[in-house]
C-alpha positions as CSV (number, residue, x, y, z in Angstrom):
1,X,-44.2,0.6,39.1
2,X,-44.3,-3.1,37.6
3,X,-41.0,-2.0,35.4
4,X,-38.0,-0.7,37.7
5,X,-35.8,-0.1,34.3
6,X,-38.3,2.8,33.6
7,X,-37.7,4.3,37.5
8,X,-34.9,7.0,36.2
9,X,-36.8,7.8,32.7
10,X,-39.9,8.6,35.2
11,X,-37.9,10.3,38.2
12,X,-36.4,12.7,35.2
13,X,-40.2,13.5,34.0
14,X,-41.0,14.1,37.4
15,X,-38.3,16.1,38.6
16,X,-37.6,18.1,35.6
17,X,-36.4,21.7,36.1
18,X,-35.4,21.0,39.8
19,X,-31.4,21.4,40.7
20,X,-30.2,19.9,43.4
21,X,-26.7,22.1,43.8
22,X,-24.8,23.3,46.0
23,X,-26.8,26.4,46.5
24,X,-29.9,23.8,47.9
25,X,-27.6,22.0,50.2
26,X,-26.3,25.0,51.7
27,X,-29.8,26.6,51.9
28,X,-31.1,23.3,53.8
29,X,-28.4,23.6,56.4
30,X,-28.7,27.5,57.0
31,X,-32.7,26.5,57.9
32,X,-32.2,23.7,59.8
33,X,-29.4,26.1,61.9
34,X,-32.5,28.7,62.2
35,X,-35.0,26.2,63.5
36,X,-33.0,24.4,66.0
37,X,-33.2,28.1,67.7
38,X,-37.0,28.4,67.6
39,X,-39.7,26.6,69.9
40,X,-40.4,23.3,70.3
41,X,-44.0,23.0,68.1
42,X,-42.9,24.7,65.0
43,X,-39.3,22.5,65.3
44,X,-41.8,19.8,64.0
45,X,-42.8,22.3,61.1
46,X,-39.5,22.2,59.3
47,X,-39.0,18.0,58.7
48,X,-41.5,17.3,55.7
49,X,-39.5,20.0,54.0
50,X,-36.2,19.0,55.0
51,X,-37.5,15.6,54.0
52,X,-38.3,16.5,50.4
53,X,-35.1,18.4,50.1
54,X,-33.4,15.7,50.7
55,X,-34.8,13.5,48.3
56,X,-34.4,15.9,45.4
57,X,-30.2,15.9,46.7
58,X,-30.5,11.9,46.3
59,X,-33.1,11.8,43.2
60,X,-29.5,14.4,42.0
61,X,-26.9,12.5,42.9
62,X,-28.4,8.5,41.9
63,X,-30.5,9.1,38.9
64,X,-28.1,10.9,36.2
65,X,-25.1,8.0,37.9
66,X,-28.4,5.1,36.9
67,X,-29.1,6.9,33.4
68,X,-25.2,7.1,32.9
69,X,-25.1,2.9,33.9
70,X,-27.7,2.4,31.7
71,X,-26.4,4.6,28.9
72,X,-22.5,3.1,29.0
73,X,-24.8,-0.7,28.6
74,X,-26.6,0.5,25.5
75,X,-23.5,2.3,23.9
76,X,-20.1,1.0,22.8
77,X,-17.5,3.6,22.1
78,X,-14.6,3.2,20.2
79,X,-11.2,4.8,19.9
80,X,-8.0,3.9,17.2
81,X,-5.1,2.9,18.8
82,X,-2.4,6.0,17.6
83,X,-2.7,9.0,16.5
84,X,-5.7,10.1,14.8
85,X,-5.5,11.6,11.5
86,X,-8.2,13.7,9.9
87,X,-8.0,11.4,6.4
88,X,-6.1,8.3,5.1
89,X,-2.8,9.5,3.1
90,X,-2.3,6.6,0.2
91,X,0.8,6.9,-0.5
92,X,4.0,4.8,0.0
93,X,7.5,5.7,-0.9
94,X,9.1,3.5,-3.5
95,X,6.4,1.5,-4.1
96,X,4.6,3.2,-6.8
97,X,1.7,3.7,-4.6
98,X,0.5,7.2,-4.7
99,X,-3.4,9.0,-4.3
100,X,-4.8,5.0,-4.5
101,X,-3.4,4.5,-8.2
102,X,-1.1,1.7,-8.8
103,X,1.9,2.9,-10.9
104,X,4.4,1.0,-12.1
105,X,8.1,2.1,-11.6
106,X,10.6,2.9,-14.5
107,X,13.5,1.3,-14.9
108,X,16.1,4.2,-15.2
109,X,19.8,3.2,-16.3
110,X,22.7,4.4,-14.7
111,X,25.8,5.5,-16.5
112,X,27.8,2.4,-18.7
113,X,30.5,2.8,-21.2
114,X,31.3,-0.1,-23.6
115,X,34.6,1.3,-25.1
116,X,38.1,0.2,-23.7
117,X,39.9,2.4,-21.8
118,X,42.8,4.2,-22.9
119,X,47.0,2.7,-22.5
120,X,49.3,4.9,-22.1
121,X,47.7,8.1,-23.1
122,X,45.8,6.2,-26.7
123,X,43.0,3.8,-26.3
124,X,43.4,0.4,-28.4
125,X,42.8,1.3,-32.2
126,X,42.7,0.4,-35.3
127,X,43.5,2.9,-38.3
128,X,41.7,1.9,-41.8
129,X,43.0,4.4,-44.3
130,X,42.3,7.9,-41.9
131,X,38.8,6.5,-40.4
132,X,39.4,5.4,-36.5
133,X,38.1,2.8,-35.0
134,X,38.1,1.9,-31.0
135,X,37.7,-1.1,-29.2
136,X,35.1,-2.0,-27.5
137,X,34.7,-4.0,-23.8
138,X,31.6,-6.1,-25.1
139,X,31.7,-8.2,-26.8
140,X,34.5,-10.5,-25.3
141,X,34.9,-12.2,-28.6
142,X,33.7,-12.1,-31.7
143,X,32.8,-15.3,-33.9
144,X,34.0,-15.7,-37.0
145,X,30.5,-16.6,-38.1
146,X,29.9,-12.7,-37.7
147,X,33.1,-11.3,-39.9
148,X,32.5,-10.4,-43.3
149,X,35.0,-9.8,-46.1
150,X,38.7,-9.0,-45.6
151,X,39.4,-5.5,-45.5
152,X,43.1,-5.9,-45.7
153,X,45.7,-6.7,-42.9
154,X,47.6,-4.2,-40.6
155,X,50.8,-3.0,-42.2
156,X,52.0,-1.2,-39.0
157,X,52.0,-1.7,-35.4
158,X,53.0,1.2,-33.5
159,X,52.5,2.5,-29.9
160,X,52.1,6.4,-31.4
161,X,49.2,5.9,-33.6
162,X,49.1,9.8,-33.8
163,X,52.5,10.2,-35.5
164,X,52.0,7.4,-38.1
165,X,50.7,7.9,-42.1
166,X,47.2,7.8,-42.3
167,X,46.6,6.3,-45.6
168,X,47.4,2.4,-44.2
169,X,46.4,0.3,-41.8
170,X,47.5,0.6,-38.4
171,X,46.9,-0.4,-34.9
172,X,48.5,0.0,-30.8
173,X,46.8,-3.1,-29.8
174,X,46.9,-5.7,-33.3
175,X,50.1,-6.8,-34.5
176,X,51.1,-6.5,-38.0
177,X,49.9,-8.5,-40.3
178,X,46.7,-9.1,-38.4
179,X,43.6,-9.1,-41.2
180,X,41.0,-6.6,-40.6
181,X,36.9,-7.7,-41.3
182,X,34.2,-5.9,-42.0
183,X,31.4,-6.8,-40.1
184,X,28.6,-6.9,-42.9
185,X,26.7,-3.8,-43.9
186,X,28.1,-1.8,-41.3
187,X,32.1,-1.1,-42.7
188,X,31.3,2.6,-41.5
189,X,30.3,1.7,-38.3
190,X,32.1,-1.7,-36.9
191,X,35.6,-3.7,-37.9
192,X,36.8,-6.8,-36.0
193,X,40.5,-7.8,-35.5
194,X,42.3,-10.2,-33.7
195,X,43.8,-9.1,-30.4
196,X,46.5,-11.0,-28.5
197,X,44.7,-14.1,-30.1
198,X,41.0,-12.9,-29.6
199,X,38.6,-11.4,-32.5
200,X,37.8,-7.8,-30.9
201,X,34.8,-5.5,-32.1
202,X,35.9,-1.9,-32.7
203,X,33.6,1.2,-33.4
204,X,34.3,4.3,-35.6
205,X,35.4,7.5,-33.5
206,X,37.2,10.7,-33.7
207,X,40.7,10.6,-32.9
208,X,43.8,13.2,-33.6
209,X,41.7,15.5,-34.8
210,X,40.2,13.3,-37.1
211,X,36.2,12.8,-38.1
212,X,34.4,12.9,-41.2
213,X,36.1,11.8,-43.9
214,X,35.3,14.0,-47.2
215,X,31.2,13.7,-48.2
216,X,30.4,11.3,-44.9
217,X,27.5,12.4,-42.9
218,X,26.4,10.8,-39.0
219,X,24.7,7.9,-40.9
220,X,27.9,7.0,-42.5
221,X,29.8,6.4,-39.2
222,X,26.5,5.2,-37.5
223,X,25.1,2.6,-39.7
224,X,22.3,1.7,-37.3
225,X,19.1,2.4,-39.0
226,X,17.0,-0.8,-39.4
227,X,19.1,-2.4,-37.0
228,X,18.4,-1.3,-33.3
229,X,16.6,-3.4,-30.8
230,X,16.9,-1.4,-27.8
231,X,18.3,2.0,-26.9
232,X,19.4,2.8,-23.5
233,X,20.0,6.4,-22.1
234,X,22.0,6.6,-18.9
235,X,19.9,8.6,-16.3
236,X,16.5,8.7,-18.8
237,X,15.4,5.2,-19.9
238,X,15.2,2.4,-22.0
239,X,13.2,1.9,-25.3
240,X,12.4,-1.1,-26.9
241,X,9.5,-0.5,-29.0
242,X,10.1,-0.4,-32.6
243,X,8.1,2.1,-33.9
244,X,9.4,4.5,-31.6
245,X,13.2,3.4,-32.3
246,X,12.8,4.2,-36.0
247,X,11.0,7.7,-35.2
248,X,14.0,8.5,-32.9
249,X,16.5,7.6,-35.4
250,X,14.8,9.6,-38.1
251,X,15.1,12.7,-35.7
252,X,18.8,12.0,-34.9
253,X,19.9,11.7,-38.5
254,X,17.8,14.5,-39.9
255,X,18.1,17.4,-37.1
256,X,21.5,16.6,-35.9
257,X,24.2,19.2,-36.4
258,X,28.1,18.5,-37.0
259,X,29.9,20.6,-34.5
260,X,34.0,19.5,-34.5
261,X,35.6,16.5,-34.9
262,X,36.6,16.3,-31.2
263,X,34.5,14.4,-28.6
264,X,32.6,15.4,-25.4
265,X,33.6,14.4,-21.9
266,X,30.2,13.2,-20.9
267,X,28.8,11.7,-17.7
268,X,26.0,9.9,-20.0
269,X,25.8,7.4,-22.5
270,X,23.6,6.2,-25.9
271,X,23.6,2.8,-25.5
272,X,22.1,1.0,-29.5
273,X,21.7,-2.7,-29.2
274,X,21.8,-4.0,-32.6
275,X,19.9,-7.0,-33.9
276,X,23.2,-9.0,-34.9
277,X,24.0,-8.8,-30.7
278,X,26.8,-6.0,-31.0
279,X,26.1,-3.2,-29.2
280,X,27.8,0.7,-29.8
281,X,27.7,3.8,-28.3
282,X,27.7,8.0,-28.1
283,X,28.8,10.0,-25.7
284,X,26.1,12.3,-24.0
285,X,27.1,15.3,-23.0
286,X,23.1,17.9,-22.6
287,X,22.1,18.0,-26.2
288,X,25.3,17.3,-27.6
289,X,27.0,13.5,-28.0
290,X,29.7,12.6,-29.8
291,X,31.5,9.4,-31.5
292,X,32.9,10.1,-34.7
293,X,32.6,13.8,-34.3
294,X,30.5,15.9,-31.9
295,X,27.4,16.8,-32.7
296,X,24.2,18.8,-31.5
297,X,20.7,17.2,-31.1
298,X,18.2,18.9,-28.8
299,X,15.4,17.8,-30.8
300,X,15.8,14.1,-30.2
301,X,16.5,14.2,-26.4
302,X,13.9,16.0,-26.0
303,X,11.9,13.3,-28.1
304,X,13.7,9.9,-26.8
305,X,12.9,11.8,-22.8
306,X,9.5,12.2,-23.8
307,X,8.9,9.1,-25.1
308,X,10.2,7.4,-21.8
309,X,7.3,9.3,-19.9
């Protein structure tokens, strides 16, 4: 044979349905036992036979070891290091990776509250003839490029804001004779005072049992509308876009319901940027919030969480 590569492909055409197992070996050695007891002449009988037997053991044992050599040089096999798994999983925690879609995360706020705490029992206040008004951490300072007109100056200082007349002006934390300003277009909403030497921001709340004052409604003590920049949920999500700002105040205004003129205890707050840079605040407590008053709103927390989506 002029190619010796082709030797196994021909001794397997050749030898094809022949098995050279254990049975044959053991069947060659039980008739070489039997002839080594018979004569001399037909000893000489028996070697072509044992001859070819064992050929078909070797032509067993080398071929399918050549065809394997051959084989494992054509083939190359390949394994991953690891564990195998039956199908790439695309997903990655926190990364906004998930099923192969790129999603981008959503900035979700965590609880803030912008008004001072309370002294002694009373946060810092001003009274402005039976409407309330707190004071608030941010700003710092207020310029007096952002005051408007006078609204008259405190005529009583007292650290029991709750026992004094409510038909003057009145504060725990201004000292009399301090003037009060409006802060323009929003007189309902936002006063400013001087405090230990500093213009303060202060926002319109309940206090003593005291809301609403006769014929006011929420937009009276939230005089927002046309205003906000941003608004900021704690635990839900910002919004910024205009469009949906107005529709969300339009809810709030229309579908909210005046409950007491308490305030909740809430572990969430409605944050409204303003486009003058003041910023004021409800108290979120479920569907309820409260500031001046406590109302009920389902209707636009479901709206400001869907929007958010």
């Amino acid at each position: 044979m002029k190619n010796i590569e082709r030797l196994p492909e021909a001794a397997e055409r050749g030898l094809a349905g022949l098995n050279a197992g254990a049975n044959l070996k053991y069947r060659i050695i039980h008739e070489a036992a039997k002839k080594e007891e018979a004569p001399a002449r037909p000893r000489r009988a028996w070697v072509p036979a044992l001859c070819c037997a064992l050929v078909l053991v070797l032509c067993g044992v080398f071929i399918p070891s050549a065809v394997s050599r051959r084989q494992s040089n054509l083939l190359i096999v390949s394994q991953p290091a690891g564990e195998a798994t039956d199908a790439p999983v695309l997903s990655a925690q926190n990364s906004g990776i998930a099923g192969g879609n790129l999603a981008t995360g959503v900035s979700v706020p965590s609880y803030t509250s912008i008004w001072e705490t309370s002294q002694s029992g009373t946060f810092p206040l001003i009274g402005l003839n039976g409407a309330y008004y707190r004071m608030l951490t941010a700003p710092s300072s207020v310029s007096d490029s952002q005051l408007g007109a006078s609204l008259g100056t405190v005529a009583e200082y007292t650290t029991e804001p709750a026992l004094s007349d409510s038909n003057i002006i009145l504060s725990n934390c201004s000292e009399s004779g301090t003037k009060v300003y409006e802060i323009s277009g929003m007189i309902g909403t936002l006063v400013a005072a001087k405090v230990s030497g500093v213009t303060r921001l202060f926002q319109r709340v309940s206090f003593n049992g005291t809301a609403l004052k006769s014929g006011e409604t929420l937009s009276d003590t939230l005089q927002i509308a046309g205003h906000v920049t941003a608004m900021e949920l704690s635990d839900v999500g910002t919004i910024t876009d205009g469009d949906t700002i107005a529709s969300l105040l339009t809810t709030l205004f229309s579908s909210a319901s005046y409950k007491s003129s308490g305030s909740v205890s809430g572990s969430q707050s409605l944050l409204f940027t303003l486009d003058n840079g003041f910023t004021v605040q409800l108290a979120v407590k479920d569907d309820r919030f409260s500031a001046c008053g406590t109302w009920d709103c389902p209707e636009f927390f479901e709206a400001f969480a869907a929007a958010v989506q």
